[in-house]
N, C-alpha and C positions, 0 to 999 in steps of 0.2 A: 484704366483698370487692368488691361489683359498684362500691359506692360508691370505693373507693379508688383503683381500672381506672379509674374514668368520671373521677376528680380527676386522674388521671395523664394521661390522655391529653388534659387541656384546660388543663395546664401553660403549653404555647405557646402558646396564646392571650391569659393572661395575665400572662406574664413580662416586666418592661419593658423589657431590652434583650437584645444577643445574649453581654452579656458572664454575665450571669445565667444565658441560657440554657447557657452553656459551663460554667458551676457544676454545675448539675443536673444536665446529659450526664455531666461527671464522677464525680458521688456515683453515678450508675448502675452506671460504671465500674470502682468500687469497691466497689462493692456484689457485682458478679459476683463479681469479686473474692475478696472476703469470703465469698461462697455456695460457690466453691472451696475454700476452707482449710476451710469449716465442717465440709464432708463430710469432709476428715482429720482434723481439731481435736475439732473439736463431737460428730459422728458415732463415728468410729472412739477417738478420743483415741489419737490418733498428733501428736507434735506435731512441726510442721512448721516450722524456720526458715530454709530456702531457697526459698520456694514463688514468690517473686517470680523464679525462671528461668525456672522455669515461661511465665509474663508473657511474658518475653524472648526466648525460643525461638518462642511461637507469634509475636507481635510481628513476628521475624527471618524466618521460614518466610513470612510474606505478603510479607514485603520481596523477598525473591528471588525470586517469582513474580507481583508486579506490581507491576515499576518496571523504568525503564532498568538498571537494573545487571546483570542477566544479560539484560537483554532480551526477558523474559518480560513478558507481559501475560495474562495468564491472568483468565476470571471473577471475580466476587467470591466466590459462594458455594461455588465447585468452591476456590479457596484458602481461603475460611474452614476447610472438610469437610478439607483438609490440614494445617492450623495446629492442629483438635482433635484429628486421631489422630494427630499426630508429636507432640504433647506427651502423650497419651494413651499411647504408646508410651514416653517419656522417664520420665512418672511410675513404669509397668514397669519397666522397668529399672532406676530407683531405689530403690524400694521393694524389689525383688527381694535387693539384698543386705544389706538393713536389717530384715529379717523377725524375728531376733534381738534385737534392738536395741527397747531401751525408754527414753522420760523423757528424762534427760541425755544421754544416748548418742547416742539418735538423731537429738534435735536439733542437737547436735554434729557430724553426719555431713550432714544436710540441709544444716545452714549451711555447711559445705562445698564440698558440690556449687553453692550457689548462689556463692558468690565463685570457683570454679572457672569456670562460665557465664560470669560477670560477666569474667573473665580472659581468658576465649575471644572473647570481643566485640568487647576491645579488641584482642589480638593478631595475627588471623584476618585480617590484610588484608597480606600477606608469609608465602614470595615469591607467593602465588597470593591475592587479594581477593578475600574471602568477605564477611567483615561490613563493609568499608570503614573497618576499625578505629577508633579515636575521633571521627571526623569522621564516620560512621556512615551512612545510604542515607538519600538525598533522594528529592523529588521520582515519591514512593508512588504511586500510581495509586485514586482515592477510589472508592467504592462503586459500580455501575452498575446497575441494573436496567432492562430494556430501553430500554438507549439514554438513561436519563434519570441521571446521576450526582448526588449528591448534594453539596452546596454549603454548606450552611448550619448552622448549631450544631442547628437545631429539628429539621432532618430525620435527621441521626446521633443528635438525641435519641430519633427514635421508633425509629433502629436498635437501639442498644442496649436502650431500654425492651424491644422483642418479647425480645432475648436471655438480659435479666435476669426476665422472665419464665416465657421457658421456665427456667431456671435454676430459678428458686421453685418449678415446678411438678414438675420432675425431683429438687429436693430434698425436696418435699414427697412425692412416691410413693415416693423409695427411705427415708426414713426410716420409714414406715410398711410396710416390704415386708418380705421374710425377711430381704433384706441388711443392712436398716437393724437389725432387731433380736439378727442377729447382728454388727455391729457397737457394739450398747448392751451386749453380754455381753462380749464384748472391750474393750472401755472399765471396763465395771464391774472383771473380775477375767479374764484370757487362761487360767490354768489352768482355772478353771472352763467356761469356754468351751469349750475344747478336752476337757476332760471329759464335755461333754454332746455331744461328735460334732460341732461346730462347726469347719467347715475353715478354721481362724485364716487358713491362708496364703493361699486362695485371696480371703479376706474384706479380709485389708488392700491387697493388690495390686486389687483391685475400690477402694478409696478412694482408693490412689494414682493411679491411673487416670481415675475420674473429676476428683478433684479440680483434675488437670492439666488437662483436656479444657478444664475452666470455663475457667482460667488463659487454655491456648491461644485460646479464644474472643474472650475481654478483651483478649490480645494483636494479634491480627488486627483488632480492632475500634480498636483505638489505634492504628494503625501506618496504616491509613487514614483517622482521624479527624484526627493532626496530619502526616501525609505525609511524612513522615520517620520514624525509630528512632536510636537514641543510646544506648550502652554506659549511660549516666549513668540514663538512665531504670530501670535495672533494680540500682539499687543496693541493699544490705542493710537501708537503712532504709527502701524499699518495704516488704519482710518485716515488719520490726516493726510498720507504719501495718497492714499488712492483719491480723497478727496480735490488734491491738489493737481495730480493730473488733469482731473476734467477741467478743472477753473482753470490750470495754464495754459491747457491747449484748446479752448471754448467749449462751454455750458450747452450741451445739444450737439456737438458736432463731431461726427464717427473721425472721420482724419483728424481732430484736435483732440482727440482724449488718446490716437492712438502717439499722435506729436508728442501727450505731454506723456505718455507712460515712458517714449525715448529718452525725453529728458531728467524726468525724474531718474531712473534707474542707470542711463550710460553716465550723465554726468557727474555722476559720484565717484564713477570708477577710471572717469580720464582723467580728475584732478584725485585720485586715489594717494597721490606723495603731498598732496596739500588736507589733509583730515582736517589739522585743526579750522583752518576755516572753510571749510565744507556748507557747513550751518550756515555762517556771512553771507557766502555766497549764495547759498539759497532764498534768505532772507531778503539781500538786494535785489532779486532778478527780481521777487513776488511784488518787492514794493515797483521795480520799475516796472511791471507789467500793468500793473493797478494804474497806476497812471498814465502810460500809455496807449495802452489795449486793454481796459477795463472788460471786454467781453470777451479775451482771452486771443493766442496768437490764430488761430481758425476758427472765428466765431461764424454760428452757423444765423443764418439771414434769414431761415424756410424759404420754398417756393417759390419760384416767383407769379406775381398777380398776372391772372387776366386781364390783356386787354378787353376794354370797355368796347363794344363795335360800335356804338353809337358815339365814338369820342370822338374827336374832329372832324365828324363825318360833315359834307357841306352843306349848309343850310340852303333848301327848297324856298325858291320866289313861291309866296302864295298866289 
C-alpha cells in the first residue's frame, strides 16, 4: 500500500506531457466512478443502470453555484459538500421506490430515471434556464484554495487522486463494517436477510446513498476540471463504461474496479489509430473474460474464515 500512495503521487513527475497527464486524471475519474456503482453493484448487488445521473446532477449542482449563469460564485468545497448531499439525496429518493424491485426490474427503472435526467438536461432551459439546455453552462469557475486556483492537468490530478482515495478508504471500512456485511446477506439471498433481522430497507437506501454521493463527487470534480457541463456528457453509455469496469475488474473488489477503470479509459486511447475497431475489441475481451474469469480479472473472495479451534484437535482416550 505505502508503495503504490508513494508511485501515485510521483506520477507528475514522470509523465511526459500534459496530454498523458489528462489520461490519468481521467482513469481517476473513473475510477471514483466505478468505487460508486461498486458499493450498489459489488456491495449491495442492486444493479444499477442509471447511475451515470447521478454524475450529472452532482456535475449540474456545481455549475449553478459556480459560474456566471446564476451568478453564483460560491467556494469550491462548500459546492463540492452540495453536489454530495443533493445526489446523496437523489440516490434517496430513487431507491426509495425501488425497495421491491430486484434484477431486471430494477434495472429497468434505474435506466429510466437516467434517460429521464438525461431529458431534463436538455429541456430545462425554457421558459426559465436552468441547465442552458444543449448548449449546456460554460465558463465554470475551477478549484480555488486560498487564492491559488488550479490550472493545470497535474494539479486536478492530485485533486481527484485525494478524492478517489478517500473513496478506497470509505469503501474499504464500510465493506468490512456491519453495513457492509449486511449488504453481502442481501446480495447473497434478501429473504434470508431479512429473516435474520437485517433492516433490508434501511440497508439499500444506505448504498443508494452513498453510491450517489461518490457519483456527486466525480461530478463536481468534472465540471471544474473541463469548465463547462453538456447534457451529452451524461449519456446511457457512460452507465454501461462505468458498469463494465466493475464487472471487468471484479464485482466487490477496490483493485478490480480501480484495474477495470485503467482499462476501460487507457485502452481506447493506445489503440487510438485503430477506432474503427475499438468496439471489436472491447467486445472480445468481455466475451473472453466471461469465460474465463467470469468473476472478473480481481475478483474479490471476502475474508478469510476462522479457523475452527476445535478442528483437528486430537481426540482424548476416555
Amino acid at each position: 500500500m505505502p508503495v503504490a500512495v508513494a508511485a501515485a503521487l510521483a506520477i507528475p513527475a514522470v509523465a511526459p506531457n500534459a496530454y498523458v497527464m489528462g489520461v490519468i486524471t481521467r482513469i481517476c475519474l473513473y475510477a471514483l466512478l466505478a468505487l460508486g456503482l461498486n458499493v450498489v453493484v459489488g456491495f449491495a448487488g442492486l444493479l444499477d443502470l442509471g447511475y451515470v445521473a447521478f454524475f450529472g446532477i452532482g456535475s449540474y449542482v456545481y455549475a449553478f453555484f459556480s459560474s456566471p449563469h446564476f451568478g453564483l460564485h460560491w467556494p469550491f468545497l462548500v459546492v463540492l459538500a452540495m453536489s454530495v448531499g443533493v445526489t446523496a439525496i437523489f440516490g434517496i429518493l430513487i431507491g426509495a421506490p425501488t425497495l421491491r424491485l430486484r434484477g431486471d426490474y430494477l434495472a429497468i427503472v434505474t435506466l429510466g430515471f437516467g434517460e429521464i435526467t438525461y431529458i431534463l438536461l436538455i429541456n430545462l432551459d425554457r421558459p426559465i434556464d436552468i441547465t442552458g439546455g444543449p448548449s449546456g453552462i460554460i465558463t465554470i469557475d475551477p478549484p480555488s484554495f486560498f487564492g491559488f486556483a488550479l490550472r493545470d492537468n497535474w494539479q486536478y490530478y492530485y485533486l481527484i487522486l485525494l478524492l478517489m482515495g478517500t473513496a478506497v478508504l470509505m469503501s474499504r471500512r464500510l465493506r468490512d463494517s456491519r453495513i457492509g456485511w449486511a449488504w453481502q446477506a442481501i446480495r447473497e439471498d434478501e429473504l434470508a436477510a431479512q429473516a435474520m433481522g437485517i433492516n433490508t430497507t434501511v440497508a439499500k437506501l444506505q448504498a443508494f446513498a452513498i453510491g450517489a454521493a461518490f457519483a456527486g463527487a466525480a461530478g463536481a470534480f468534472l465540471a471544474s476540471w473541463q469548465r463547462s457541463v453538456f447534457p451529452d456528457n451524461f449519456l446511457f453509455t457512460e452507465s454501461v463504461n462505468i458498469l463494465a469496469m466493475v464487472i471487468i475488474g471484479g464485482v466487490g473488489s477496490l483493485p478490480g474496479v480501480i484495474l477495470g477503470a485503467v482499462l476501460i479509459v487507457a485502452l481506447p486511447e493506445v489503440f487510438r489509430d485503430f477506432a474503427l475497431y475499438r468496439l471489436l475489441a472491447f467486445g472480445l475481451l468481455l466475451m473472453v473474460l466471461m469465460i474465463f474469469r467470469p468473476g472478473g480479472l480481481l475478483s474479490f473472495t471476502g475474508p478469510p474464515e476462522e479457523a475452527d479451534p476445535t478442528e483437528n484437535a486430537p481426540v482424548q482416550a476416555e
